[in-house]
VEXDREN-2710 file (C-alpha; in Angstrom, 1 decimal):
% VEXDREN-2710
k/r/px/py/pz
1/UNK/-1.7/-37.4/-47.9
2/UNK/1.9/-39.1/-48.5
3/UNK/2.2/-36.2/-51.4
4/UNK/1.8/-33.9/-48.8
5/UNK/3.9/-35.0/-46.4
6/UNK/6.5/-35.6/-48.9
7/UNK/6.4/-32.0/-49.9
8/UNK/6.2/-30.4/-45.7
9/UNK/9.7/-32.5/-45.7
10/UNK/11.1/-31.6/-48.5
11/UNK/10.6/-27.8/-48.1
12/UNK/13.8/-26.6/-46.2
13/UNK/13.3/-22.6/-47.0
14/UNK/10.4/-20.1/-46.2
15/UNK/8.2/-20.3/-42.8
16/UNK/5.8/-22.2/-41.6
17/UNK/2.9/-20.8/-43.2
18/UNK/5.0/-21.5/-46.9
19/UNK/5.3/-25.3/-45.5
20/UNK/1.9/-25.7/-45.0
21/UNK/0.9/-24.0/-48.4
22/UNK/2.7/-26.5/-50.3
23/UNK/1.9/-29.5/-48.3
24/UNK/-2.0/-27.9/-49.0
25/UNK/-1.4/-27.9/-52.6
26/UNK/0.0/-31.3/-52.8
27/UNK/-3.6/-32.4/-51.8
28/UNK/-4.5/-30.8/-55.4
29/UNK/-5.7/-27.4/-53.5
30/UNK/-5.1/-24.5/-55.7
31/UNK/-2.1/-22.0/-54.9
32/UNK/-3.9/-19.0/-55.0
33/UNK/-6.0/-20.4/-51.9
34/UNK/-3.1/-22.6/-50.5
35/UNK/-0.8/-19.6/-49.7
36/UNK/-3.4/-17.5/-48.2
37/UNK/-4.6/-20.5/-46.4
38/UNK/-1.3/-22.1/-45.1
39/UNK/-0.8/-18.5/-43.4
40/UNK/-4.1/-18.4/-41.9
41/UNK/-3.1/-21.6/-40.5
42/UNK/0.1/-21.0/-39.5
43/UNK/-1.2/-17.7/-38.0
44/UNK/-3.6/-19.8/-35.8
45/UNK/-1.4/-22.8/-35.0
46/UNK/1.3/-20.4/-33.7
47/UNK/-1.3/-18.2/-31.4
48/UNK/-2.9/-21.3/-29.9
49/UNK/0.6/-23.0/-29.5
50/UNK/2.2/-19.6/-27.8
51/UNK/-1.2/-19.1/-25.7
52/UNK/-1.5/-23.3/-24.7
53/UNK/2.5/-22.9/-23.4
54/UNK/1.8/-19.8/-21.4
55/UNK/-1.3/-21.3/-19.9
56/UNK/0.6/-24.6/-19.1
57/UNK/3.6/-23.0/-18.1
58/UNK/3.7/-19.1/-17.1
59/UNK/0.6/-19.1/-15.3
60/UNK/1.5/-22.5/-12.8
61/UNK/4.9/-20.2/-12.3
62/UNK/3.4/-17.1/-11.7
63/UNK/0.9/-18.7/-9.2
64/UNK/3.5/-20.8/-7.4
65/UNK/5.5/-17.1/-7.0
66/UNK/2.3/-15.1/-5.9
67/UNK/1.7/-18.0/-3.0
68/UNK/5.2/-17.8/-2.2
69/UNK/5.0/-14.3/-1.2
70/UNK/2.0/-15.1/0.1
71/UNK/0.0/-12.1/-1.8
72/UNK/-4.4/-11.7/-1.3
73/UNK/-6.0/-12.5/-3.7
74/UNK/-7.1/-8.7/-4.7
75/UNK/-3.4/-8.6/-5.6
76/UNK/-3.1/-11.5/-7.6
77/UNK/-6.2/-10.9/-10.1
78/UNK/-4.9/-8.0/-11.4
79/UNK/-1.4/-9.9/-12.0
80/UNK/-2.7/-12.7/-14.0
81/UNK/-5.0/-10.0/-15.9
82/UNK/-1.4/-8.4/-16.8
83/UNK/0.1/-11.7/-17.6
84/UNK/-2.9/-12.9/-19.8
85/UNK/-1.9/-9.6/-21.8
86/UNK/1.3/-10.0/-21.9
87/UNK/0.7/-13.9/-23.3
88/UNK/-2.0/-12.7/-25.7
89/UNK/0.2/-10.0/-26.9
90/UNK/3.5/-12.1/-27.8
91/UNK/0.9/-14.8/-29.2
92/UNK/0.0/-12.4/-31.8
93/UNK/3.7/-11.3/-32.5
94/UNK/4.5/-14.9/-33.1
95/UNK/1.9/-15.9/-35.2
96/UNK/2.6/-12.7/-37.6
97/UNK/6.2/-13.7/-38.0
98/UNK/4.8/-17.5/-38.7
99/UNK/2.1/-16.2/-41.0
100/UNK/5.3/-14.7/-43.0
101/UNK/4.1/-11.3/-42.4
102/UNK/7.3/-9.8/-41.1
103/UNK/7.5/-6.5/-42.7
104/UNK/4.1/-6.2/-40.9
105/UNK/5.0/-6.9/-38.2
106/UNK/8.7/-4.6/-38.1
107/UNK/6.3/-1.8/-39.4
108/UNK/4.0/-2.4/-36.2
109/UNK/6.6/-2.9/-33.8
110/UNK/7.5/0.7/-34.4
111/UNK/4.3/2.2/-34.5
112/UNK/3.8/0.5/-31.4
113/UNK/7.2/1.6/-30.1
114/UNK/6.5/5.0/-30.9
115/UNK/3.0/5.0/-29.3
116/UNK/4.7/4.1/-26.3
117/UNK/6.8/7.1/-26.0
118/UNK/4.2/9.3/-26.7
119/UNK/2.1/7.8/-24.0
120/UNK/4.9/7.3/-21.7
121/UNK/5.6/11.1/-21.6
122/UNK/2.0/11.8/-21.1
123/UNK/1.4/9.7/-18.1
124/UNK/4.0/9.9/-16.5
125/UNK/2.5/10.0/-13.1
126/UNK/-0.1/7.4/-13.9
127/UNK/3.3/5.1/-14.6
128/UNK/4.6/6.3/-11.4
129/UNK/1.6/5.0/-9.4
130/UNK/1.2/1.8/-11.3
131/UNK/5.4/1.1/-10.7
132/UNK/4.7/1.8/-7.0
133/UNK/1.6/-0.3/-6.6
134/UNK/3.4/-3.0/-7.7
135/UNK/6.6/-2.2/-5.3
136/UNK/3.1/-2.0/-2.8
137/UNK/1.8/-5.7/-3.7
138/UNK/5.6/-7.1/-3.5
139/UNK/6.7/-5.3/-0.7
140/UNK/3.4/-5.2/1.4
141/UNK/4.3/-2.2/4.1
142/UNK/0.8/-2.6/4.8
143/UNK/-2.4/-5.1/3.9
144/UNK/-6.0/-4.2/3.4
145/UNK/-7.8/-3.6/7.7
146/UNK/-4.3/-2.6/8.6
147/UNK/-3.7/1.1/10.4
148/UNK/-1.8/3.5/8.7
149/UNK/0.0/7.0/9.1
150/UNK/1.3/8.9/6.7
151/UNK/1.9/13.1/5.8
152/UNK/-0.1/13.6/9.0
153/UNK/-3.4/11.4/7.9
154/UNK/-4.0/8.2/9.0
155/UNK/-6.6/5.5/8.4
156/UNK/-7.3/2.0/7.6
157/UNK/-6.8/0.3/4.3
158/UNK/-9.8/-0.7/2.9
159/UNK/-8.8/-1.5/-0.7
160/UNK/-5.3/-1.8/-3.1
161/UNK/-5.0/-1.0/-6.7
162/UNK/-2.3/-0.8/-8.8
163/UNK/-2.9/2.9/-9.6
164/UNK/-4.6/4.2/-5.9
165/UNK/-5.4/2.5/-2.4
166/UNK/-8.3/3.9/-0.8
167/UNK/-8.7/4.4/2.6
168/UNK/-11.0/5.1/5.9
169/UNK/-10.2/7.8/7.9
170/UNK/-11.3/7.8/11.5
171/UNK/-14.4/10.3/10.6
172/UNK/-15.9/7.8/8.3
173/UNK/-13.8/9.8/5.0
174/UNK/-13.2/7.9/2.2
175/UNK/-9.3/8.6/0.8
176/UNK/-8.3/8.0/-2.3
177/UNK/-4.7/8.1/-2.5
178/UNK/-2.1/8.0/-5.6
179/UNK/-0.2/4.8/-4.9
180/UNK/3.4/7.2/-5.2
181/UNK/2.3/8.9/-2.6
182/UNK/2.5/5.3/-0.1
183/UNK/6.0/4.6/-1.2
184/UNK/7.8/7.9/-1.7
185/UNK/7.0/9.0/1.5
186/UNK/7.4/7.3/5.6
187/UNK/4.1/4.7/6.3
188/UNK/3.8/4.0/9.5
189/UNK/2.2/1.3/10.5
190/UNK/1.0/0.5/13.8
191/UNK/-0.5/-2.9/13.3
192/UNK/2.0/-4.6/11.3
193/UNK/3.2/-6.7/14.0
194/UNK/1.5/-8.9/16.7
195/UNK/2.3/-6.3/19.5
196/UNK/2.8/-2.7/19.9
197/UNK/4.2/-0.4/22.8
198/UNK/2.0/3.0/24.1
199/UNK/3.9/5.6/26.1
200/UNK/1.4/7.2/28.0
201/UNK/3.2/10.8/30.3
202/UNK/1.6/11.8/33.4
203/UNK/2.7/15.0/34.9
204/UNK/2.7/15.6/38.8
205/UNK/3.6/18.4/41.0
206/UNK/6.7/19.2/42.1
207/UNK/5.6/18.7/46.1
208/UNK/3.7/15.0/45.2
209/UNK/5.9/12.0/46.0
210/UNK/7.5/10.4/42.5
211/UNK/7.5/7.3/44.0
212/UNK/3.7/6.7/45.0
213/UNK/2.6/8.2/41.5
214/UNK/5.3/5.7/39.9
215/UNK/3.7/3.3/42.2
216/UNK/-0.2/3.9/41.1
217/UNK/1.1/4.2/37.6
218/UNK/2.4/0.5/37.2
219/UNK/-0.5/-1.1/39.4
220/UNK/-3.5/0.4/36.8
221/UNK/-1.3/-1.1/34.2
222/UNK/-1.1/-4.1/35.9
223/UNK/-4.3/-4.8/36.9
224/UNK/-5.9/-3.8/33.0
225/UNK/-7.0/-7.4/31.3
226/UNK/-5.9/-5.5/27.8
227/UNK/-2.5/-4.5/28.8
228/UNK/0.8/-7.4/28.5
229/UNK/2.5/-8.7/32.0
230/UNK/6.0/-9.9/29.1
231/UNK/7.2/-7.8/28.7
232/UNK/5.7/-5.9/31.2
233/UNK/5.1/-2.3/31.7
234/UNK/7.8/0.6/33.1
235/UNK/7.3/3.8/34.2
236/UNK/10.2/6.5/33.6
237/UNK/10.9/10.2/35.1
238/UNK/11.4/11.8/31.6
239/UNK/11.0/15.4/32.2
240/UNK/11.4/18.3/34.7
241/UNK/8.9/20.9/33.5
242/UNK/8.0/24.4/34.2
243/UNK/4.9/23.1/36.2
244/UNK/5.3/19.6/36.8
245/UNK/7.5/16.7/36.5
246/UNK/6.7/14.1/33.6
247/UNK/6.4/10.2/34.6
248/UNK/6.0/8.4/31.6
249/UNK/4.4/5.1/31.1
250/UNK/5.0/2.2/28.6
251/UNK/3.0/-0.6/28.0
252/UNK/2.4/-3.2/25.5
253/UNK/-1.0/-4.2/24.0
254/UNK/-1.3/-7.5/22.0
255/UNK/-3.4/-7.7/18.5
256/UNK/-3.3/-3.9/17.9
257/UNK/-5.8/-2.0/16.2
258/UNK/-7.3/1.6/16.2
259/UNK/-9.9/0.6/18.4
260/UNK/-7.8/-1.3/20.7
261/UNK/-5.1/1.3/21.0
262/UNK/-7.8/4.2/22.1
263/UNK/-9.9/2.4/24.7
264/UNK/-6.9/1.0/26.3
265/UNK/-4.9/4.3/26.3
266/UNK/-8.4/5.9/27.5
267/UNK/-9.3/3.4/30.0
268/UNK/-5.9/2.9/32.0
269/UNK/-5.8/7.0/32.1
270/UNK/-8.8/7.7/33.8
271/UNK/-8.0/4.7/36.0
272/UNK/-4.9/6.2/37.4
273/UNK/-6.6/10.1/37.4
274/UNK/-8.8/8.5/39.6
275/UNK/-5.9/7.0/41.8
276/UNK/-4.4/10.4/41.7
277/UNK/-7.4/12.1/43.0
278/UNK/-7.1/9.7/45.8
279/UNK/-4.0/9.6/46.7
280/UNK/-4.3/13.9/46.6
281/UNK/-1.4/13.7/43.9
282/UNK/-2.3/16.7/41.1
283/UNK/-1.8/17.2/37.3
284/UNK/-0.7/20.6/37.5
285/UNK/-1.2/23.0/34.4
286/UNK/0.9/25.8/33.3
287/UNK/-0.2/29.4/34.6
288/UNK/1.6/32.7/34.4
289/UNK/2.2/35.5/37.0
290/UNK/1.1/38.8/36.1
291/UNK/3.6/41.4/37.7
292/UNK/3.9/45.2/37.5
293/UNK/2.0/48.5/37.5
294/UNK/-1.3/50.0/36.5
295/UNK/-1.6/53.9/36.0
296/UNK/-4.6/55.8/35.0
297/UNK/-4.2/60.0/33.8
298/UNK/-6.1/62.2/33.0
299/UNK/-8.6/62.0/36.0
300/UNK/-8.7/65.6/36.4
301/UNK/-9.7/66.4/32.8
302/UNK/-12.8/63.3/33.3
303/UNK/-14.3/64.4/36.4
304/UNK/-14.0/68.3/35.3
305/UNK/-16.9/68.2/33.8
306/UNK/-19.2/66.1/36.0
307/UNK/-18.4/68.7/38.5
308/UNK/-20.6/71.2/36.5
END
């Protein structure tokens, strides 16, 4: 044992894996199985060593960073799967170079290097949507239940990958859309925050009083449990049409969601169409005039031969 010792300090050239071969032969272990050995060795202590300091030090990091952006937990699996890769992978590069298997390991690094290339070209757009997936996790313009808009669809989140997200339109249809798509593009969404604003235009005659239809307008708004007294709700004149003139309503709603948004909207319309058929105040519609003349020939040549 002292031999060997005496041997691990005394060897001041080669790796790791040539230290331990020589402190394995000074324990009267043959060389031709204490070099193959002492890299086997070395090859193992370095993984578990790389692997042990990326479980006791990466992962508490990462985990302390994902909670700091405060990111679901469907995001952060897939994070530590990439890390655990990542750890795995420079565990192995490591314990090559300690196992003294450099060329190896040079000879690898471009095969690998090239692969990459070659793959990079060929998925490109599968790239694309994993880059933007990530921006998606990190940036979170939306969260999975949230109400989205985008290209003229709309739905709800129902699930986020780093490749697609998947989502619910409002006819029960399941979308499954390339992540690039989400962040190239405008996202609107509705629900992000804890209240949203509806403008909701009413259009009158031009012979019904503005000021009892403004009136009727803010008291349904009022008086609907669903709709926000701060800040409270306005009516505008915002348009002089060709057959009516446009008072237009806003209100604010608290906790949005689809469902929310609808009934309310639906609700506190009827409720002042009603007050409007009261009140003899009408929604006109547009409607044309017909003008000019009609002339019919060739009467004479018709009846000509009816008269025979």
């Amino acid at each position: 044992m002292n031999v060997g010792l005496l041997v691990l300090q005394q060897n001041t050239g080669g790796g790791l894996y040539d230290a331990i071969g020589r402190a394995l032969a000074g324990f009267g272990i043959p060389e031709s199985v204490a070099v193959p050995l002492g890299r086997v060795i070395a090859f193992v202590a370095a993984f578990v060593a790389v692997y042990l300091l990326g479980r006791i030090v990466v992962f508490p990091v990462l985990n302390r960073m994902m909670d700091s952006r405060s990111l679901e937990d469907h995001a952060q699996k897939p994070l530590r799967r990439v890390t655990s890769v990542v750890v795995v992978f420079v565990g192995i590069t490591v314990a090559f170079g300690a196992a003294g298997f450099e060329n190896f390991l040079q000879s690898l690094a471009t095969i690998a290097a090239a692969a990459t290339l070659a793959i990079g070209f060929a998925m490109q757009d599968v790239l694309q949507n994993f880059v933007a997936g990530i921006f998606i996790f990190t940036d979170k313009p939306f969260r999975i239940g949230d109400w989205i808009e985008w290209d003229g669809n709309s739905g709800v989140v129902e699930d986020i990958s780093f490749r697609v997200s998947r989502i619910r339109t409002f006819d029960n249809e399941l979308l499954t859309v390339p992540n690039s798509q989400l962040t190239d593009g405008v996202i609107k969404n509705p629900v992000a925050k804890d209240t949203l604003r509806l403008q909701v235009p009413f259009g009158i005659g031009y012979g019904d009083d503005i000021d009892t239809a403004a009136d009727i307008i803010l008291e349904e708004a009022r008086a609907h449990p669903e709709i926000l007294d701060d800040p409270g709700p306005t009516v505008r004149l915002t348009e002089l049409g060709g057959s009516s003139v446009v008072l237009t309503s806003r209100f604010w709603i608290s906790n949005p969601s689809r469902a929310d948004f609808v009934k309310t909207k639906a609700e506190y319309t009827q409720r002042v169409k009603e007050r409007f058929d009261e009140q003899e105040i009408d929604i006109p519609y547009p409607n044309r005039t017909l003008s000019g003349e009609l002339t019919v020939a060739g009467l004479e040549e018709v009846a000509g031969p009816l008269d025979d």
